[in-house]
C-alpha positions as CSV (number, residue, x, y, z in Angstrom):
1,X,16.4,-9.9,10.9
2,X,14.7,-7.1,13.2
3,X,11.2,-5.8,12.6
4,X,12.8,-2.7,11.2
5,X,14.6,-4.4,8.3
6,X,12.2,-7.1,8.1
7,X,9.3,-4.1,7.4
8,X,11.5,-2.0,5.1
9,X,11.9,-5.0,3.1
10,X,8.4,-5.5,3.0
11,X,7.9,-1.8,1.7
12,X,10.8,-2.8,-0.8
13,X,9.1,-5.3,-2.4
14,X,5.8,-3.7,-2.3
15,X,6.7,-0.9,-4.4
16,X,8.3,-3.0,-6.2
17,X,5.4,-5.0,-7.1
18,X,3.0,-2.2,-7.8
19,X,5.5,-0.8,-10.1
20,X,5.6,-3.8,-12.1
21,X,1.6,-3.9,-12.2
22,X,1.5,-0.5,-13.7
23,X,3.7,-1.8,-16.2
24,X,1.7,-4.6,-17.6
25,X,-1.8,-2.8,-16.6
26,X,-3.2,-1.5,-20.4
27,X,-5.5,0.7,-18.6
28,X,-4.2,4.3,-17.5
29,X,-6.4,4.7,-14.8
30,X,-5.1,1.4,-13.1
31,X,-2.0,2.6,-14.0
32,X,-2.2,5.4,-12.3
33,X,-3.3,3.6,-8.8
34,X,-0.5,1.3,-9.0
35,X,1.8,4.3,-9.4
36,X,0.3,5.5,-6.4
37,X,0.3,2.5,-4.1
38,X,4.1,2.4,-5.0
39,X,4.9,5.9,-4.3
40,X,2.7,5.2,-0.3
41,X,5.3,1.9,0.1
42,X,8.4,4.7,-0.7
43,X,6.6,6.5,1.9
44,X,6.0,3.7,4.8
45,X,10.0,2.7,3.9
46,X,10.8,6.2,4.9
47,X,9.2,6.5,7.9
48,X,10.5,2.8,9.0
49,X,13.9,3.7,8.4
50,X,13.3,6.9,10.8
51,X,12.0,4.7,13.5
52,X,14.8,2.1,12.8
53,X,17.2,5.2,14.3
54,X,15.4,6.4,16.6
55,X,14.6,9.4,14.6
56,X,11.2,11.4,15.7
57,X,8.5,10.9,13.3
58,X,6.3,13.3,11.8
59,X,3.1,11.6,12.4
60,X,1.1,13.2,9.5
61,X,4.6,11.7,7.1
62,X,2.4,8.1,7.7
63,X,-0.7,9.1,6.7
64,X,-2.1,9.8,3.1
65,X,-5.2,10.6,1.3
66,X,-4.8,7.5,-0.8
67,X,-8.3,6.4,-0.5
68,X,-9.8,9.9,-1.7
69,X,-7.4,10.2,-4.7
70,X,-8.1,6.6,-5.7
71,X,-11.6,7.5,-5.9
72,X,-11.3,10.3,-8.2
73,X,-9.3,8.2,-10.5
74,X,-12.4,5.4,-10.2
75,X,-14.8,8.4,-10.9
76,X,-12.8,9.0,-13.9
77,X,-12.5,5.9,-15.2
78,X,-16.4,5.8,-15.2
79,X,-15.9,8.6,-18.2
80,X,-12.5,7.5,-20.2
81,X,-12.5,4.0,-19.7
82,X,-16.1,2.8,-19.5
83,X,-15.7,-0.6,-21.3
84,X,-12.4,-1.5,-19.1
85,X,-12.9,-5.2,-18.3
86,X,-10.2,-7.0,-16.5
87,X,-10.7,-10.7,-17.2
88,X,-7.3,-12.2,-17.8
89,X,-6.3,-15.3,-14.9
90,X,-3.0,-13.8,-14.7
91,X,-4.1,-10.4,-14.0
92,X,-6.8,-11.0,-11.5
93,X,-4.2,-13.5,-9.9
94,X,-1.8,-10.3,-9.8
95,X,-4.0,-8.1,-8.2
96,X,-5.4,-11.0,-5.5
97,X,-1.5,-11.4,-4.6
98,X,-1.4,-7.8,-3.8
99,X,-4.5,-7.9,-1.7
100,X,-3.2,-10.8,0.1
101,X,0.2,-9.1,0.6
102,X,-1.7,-5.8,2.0
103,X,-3.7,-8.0,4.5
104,X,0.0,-9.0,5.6
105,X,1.1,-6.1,5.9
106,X,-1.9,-4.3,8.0
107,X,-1.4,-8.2,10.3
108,X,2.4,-7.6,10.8
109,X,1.9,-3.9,11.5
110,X,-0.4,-4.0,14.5
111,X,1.4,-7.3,15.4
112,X,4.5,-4.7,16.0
113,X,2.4,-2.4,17.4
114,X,2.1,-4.6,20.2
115,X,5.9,-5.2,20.4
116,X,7.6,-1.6,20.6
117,X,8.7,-0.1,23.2
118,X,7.4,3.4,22.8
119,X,4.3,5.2,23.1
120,X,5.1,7.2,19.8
121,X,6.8,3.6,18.0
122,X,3.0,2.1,18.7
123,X,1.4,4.7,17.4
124,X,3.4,4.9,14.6
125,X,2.7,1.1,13.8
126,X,-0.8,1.4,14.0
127,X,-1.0,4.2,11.5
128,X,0.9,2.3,8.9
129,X,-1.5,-0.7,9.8
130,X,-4.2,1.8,9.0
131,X,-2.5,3.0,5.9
132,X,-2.3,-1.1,4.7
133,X,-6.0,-1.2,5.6
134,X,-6.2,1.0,3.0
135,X,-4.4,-0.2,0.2
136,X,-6.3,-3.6,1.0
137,X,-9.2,-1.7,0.7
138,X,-7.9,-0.3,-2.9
139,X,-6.7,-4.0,-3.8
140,X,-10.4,-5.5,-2.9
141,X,-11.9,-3.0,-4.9
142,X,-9.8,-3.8,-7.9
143,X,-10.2,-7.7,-7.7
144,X,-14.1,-6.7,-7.5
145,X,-13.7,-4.8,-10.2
């Protein structure tokens, strides 16, 4: 499998993933993240299948502003749900897998980076690296939480 199909796969299953957490989460505002964080993997699929054919891509199509609209959601949480406890093994063991898988995903990405042959490819890379960073980021919060 090249690193083309191997990530869209990856993106695939992500959004997969966070789709079924928003499912089982009760709380909307979790909910509501893990809409999110599948709708960026939709995203990061995209723009993988542009590089697969060689297809120019728009470099603000890989970035988001995940991390500020996660906040608002956290800020308010604070005011709808502020007895929200998530305490269940299964859940916490949900969200850790997801963590784990976004700290595979930010690894594999600036792995690529390193493989590519463009200057634009590499680039590309990196910023979905720094896009995972982010949903790690989101995911450590979460298990925190």
């Amino acid at each position: 499998m090249n690193i083309y199909a191997y990530a869209m796969q990856m993106e695939v299953d992500g959004e997969r993933y966070y789709r079924e957490l928003a499912e089982q989460s009760d709380s909307p505002g979790l909910k509501r993240i893990f809409l999110m964080l599948a709708d960026e993997e939709v995203k990061h699929y995209k723009v993988i299948d542009l590089l697969s054919r060689r297809e120019t891509v728009p470099a603000q199509l890989a970035r988001t502003e995940i991390l500020d609209n996660v906040k608002n959601v956290f800020a308010g949480m604070k005011d709808t749900e502020p007895k929200l406890r998530v305490d269940t093994t299964a859940a916490t063991q949900s969200y850790i897998k997801a963590r784990d898988i976004e700290a595979e995903s930010e690894k594999f990405y600036r792995e690529q980076a390193d493989k590519v042959e463009g200057r634009a490819q590499r680039e590309i890379f990196l910023q979905l690296a720094g896009e995972e960073a982010k949903h790690l980021r989101i995911m450590e919060n979460i298990v925190e939480f």
